[in-house]
VEXLUMMI-497410 format. One record per atom (N, C-alpha, C, O, CB): residue in one letter; y, z, x. Coordinates in pm, whole numbers, plus 50000, padded with zeros to 5 digits. Glycine has a CB too. Example, Ala and Ser with C-alpha at 12.3 -4.5 7.8 and 13.67 -1.06 7.14 Angstrom:
A494315078051319/A495505078051230/A496705078051320/A496685084651424/A495535090551131/S497755070851285/S498945071451367/S500035078751290/S501145080451341/S499405057251408/
END
This chain:
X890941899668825/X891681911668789/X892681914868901/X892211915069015/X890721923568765/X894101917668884/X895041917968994/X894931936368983/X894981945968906/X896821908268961/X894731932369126/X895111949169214/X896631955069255/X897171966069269/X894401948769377/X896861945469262/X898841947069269/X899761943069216/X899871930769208/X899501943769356/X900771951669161/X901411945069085/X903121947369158/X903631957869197/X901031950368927/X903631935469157/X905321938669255/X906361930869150/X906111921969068/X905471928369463/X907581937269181/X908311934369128/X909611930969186/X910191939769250/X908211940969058/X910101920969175/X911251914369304/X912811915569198/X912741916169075/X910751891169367/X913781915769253/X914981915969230/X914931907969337/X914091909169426/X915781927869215/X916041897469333/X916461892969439/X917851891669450/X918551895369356/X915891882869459/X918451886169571/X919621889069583/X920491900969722/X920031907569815/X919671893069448/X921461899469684/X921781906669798/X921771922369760/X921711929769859/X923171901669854/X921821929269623/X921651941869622/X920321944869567/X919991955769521/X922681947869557/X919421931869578/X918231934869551/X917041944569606/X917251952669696/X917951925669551/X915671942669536/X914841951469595/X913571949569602/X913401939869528/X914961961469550/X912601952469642/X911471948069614/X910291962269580/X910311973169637/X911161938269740/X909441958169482/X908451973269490/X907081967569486/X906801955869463/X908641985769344/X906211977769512/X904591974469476/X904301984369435/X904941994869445/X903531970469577/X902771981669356/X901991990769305/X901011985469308/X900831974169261/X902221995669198/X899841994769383/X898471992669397/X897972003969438/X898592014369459/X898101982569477/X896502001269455/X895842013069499/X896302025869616/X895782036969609/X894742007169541/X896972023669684/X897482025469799/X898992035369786/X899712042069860/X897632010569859/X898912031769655/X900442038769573/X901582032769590/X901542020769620/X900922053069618/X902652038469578/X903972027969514/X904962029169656/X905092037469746/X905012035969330/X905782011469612/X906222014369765/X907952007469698/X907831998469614/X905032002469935/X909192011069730/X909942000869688/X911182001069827/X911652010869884/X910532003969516/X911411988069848/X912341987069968/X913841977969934/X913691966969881/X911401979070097/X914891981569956/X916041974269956/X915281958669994/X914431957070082/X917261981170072/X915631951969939/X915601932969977/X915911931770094/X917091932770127/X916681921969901/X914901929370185/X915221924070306/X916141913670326/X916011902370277/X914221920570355/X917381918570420/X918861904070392/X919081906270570/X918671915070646/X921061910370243/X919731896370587/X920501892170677/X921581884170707/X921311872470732/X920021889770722/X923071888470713/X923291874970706/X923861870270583/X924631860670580/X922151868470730/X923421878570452/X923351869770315/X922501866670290/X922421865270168/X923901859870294/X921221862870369/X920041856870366/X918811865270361/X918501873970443/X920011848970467/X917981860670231/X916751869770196/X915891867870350/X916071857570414/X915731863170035/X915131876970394/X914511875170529/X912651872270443/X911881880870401/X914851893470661/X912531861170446/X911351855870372/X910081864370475/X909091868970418/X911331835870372/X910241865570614/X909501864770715/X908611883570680/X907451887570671/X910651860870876/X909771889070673/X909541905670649/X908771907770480/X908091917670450/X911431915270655/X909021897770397/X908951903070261/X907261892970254/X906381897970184/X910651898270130/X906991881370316/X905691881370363/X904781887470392/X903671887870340/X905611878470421/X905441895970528/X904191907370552/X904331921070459/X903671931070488/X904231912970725/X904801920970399/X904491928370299/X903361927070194/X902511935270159/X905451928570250/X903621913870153/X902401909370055/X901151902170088/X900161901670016/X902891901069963/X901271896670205/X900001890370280/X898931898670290/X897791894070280/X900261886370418/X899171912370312/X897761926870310/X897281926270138/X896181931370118/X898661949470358/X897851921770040/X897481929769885/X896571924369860/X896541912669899/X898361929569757/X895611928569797/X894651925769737/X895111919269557/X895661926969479/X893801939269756/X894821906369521/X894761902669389/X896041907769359/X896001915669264/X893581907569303/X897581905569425/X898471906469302/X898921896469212/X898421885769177/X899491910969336/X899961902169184/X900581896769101/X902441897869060/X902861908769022/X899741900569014/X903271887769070/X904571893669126/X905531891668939/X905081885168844/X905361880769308/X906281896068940/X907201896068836/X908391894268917/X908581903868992/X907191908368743/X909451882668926/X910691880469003/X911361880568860/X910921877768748/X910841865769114/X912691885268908/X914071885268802/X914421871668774/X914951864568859/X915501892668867/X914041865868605/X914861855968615/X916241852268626/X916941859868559/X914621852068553/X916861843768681/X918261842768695/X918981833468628/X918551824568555/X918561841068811/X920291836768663/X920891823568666/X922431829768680/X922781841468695/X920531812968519/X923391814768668/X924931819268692/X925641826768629/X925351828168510/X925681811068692/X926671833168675/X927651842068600/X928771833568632/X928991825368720/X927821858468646/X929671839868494/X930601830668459/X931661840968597/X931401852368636/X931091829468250/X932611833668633/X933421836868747/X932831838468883/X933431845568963/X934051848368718/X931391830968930/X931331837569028/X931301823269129/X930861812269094/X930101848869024/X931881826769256/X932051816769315/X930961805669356/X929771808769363/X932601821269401/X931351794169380/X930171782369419/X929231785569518/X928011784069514/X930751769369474/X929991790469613/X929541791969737/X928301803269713/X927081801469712/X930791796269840/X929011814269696/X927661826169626/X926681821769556/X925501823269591/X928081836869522/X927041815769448/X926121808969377/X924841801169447/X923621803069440/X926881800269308/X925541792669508/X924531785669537/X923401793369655/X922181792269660/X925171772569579/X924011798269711/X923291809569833/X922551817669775/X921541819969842/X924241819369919/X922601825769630/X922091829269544/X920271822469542/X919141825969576/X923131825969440/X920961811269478/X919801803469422/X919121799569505/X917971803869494/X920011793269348/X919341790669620/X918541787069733/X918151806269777/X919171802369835/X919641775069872/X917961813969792/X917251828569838/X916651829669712/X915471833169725/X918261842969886/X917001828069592/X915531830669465/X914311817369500/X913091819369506/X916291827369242/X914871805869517/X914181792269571/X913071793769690/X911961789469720/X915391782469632/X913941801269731/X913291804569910/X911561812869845/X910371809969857/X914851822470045/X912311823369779/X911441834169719/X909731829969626/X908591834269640/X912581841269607/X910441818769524/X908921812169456/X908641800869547/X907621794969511/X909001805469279/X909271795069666/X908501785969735/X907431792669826/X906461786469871/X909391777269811/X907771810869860/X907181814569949/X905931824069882/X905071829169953/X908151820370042/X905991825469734/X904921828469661/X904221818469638/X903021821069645/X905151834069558/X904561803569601/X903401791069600/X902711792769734/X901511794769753/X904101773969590/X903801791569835/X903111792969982/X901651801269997/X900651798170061/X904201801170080/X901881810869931/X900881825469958/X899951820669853/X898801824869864/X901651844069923/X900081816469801/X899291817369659/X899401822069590/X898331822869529/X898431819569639/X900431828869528/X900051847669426/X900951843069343/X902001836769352/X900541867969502/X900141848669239/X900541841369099/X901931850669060/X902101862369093/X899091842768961/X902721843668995/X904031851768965/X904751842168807/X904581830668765/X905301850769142/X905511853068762/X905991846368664/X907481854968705/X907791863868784/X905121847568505/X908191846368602/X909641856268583/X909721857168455/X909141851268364/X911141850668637/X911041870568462/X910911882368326/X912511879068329/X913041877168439/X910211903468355/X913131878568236/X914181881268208/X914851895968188/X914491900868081/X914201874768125/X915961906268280/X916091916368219/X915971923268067/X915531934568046/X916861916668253/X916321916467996/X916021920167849/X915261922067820/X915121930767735/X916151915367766/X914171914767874/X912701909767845/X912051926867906/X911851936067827/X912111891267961/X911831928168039/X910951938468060/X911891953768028/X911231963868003/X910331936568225/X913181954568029/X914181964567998/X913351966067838/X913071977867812/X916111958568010/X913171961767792/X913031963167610/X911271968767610/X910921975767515/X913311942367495/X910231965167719/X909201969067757/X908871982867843/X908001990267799/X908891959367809/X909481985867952/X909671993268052/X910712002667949/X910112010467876/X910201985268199/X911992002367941/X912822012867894/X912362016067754/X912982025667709/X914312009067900/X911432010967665/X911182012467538/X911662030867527/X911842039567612/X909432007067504/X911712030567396/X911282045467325/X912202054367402/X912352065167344/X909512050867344/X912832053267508/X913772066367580/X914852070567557/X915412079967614/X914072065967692/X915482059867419/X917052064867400/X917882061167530/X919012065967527/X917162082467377/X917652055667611/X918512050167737/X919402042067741/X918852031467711/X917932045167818/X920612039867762/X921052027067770/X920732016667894/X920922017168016/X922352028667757/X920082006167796/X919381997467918/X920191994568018/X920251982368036/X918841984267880/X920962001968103/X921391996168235/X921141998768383/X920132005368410/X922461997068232/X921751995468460/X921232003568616/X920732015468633/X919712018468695/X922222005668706/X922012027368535/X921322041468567/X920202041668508/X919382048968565/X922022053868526/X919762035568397/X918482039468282/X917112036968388/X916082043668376/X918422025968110/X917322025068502/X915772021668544/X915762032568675/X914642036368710/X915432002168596/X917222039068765/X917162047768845/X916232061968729/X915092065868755/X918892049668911/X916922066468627/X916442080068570/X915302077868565/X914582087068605/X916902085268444/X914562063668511/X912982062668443/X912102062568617/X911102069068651/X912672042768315/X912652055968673/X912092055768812/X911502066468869/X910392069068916/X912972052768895/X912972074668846/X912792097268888/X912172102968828/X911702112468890/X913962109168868/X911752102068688/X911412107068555/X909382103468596/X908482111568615/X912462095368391/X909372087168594/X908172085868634/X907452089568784/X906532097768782/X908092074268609/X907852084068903/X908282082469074/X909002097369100/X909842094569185/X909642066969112/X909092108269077/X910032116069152/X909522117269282/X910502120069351/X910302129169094/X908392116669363/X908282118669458/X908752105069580/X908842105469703/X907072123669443/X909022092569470/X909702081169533/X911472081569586/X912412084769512/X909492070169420/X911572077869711/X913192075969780/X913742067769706/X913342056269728/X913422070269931/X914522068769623/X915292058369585/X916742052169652/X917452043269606/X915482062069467/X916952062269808/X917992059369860/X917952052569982/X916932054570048/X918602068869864/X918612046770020/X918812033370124/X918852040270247/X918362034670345/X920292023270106/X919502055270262/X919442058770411/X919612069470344/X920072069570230/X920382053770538/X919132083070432/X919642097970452/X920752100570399/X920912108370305/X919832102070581/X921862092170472/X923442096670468/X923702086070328/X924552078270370/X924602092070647/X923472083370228/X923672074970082/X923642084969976/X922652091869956/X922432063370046/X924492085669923/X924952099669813/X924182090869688/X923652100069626/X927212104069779/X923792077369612/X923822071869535/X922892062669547/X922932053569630/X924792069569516/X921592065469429/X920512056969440/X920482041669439/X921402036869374/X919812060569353/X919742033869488/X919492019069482/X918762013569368/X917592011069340/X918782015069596/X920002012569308/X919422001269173/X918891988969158/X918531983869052/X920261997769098/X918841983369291/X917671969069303/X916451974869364/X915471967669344/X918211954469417/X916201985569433/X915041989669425/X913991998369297/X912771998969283/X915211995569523/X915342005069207/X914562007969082/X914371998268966/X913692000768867/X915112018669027/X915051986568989/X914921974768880/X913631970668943/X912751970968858/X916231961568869/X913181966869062/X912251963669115/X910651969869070/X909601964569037/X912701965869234/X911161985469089/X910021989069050/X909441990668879/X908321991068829/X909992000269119/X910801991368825/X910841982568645/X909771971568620/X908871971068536/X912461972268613/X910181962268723/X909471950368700/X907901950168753/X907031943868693/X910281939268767/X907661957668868/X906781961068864/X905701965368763/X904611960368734/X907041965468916/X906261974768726/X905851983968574/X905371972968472/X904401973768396/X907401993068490/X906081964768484/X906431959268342/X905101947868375/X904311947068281/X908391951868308/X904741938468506/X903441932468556/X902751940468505/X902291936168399/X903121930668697/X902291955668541/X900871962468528/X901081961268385/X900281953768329/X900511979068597/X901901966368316/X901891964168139/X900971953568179/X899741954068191/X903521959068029/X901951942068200/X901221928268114/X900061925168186/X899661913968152/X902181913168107/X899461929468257/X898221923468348/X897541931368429/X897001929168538/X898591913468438/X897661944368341/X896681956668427/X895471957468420/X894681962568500/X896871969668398/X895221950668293/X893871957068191/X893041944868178/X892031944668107/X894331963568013/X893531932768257/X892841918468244/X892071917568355/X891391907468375/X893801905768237/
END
């Protein structure tokens, strides 16, 4: 039975969240550089008890450069080599996929603002902002915690 359930965006405006006993946690994607910091987003999950991760599935957009691209993919790469590493079982969700689960029933339009409102709506006592001085919430940390959501759906009750 998984005790935690996280949910990864990855990427550079990505985010990461958990949920477990301990209560909910969601952090901008550790970057550097361009580069996901594998080392920080480790010790994050190395303490959980029995999770379980939901990562964004991806892939290319039409116009976007090679170079991004590929930097892209090698940091999602980086990401399920360092969940085999750990052990912790993970699948990926396609936005549509947990947006149509998670946003069900709200009349929302499934986009960035819809998982910030459901985030506030559910989480109000959660930061959704990157610093003090940020007028405008972080939408890879509330997609994050979407996906989160959307793990305990599928694997709360097993």
């Amino acid at each position: 039975m998984y005790e935690s359930f996280i949910g990864i965006d990855p990427g550079q405006k990505g985010g990461i969240a958990i949920i477990d006993k301990s209560g909910i946690t969601a952090e901008i994607m550790p970057m550097q550089e361009k580069q996901i910091q594998i080392r920080e987003i480790c010790e994050y999950l190395e303490p959980l008890k029995n999770p379980v991760v939901a990562i964004e599935k991806v892939h290319a957009m039409p116009k976007q450069g090679v170079s991004s691209t590929f930097t892209f993919g090698r940091g999602v790469g980086e990401l399920i080599g360092m969940l085999k590493a750990l052990k912790i079982p993970f699948f990926e969700v396609t936005p549509q996929e947990w947006k149509k689960v998670v946003l069900v029933g709200l009349n929302w339009k499934k986009n960035k603002k819809a998982s910030i409102e459901y985030c506030n709506l559910l989480h109000p006592k959660l930061d959704l902002y990157r610093t003090t001085k940020c007028t405008t919430q972080h939408d890879g940390m509330a997609d994050a915690l979407c996906m989160a959501e959307y793990a305990k759906f599928r694997y709360g009750s097993k």
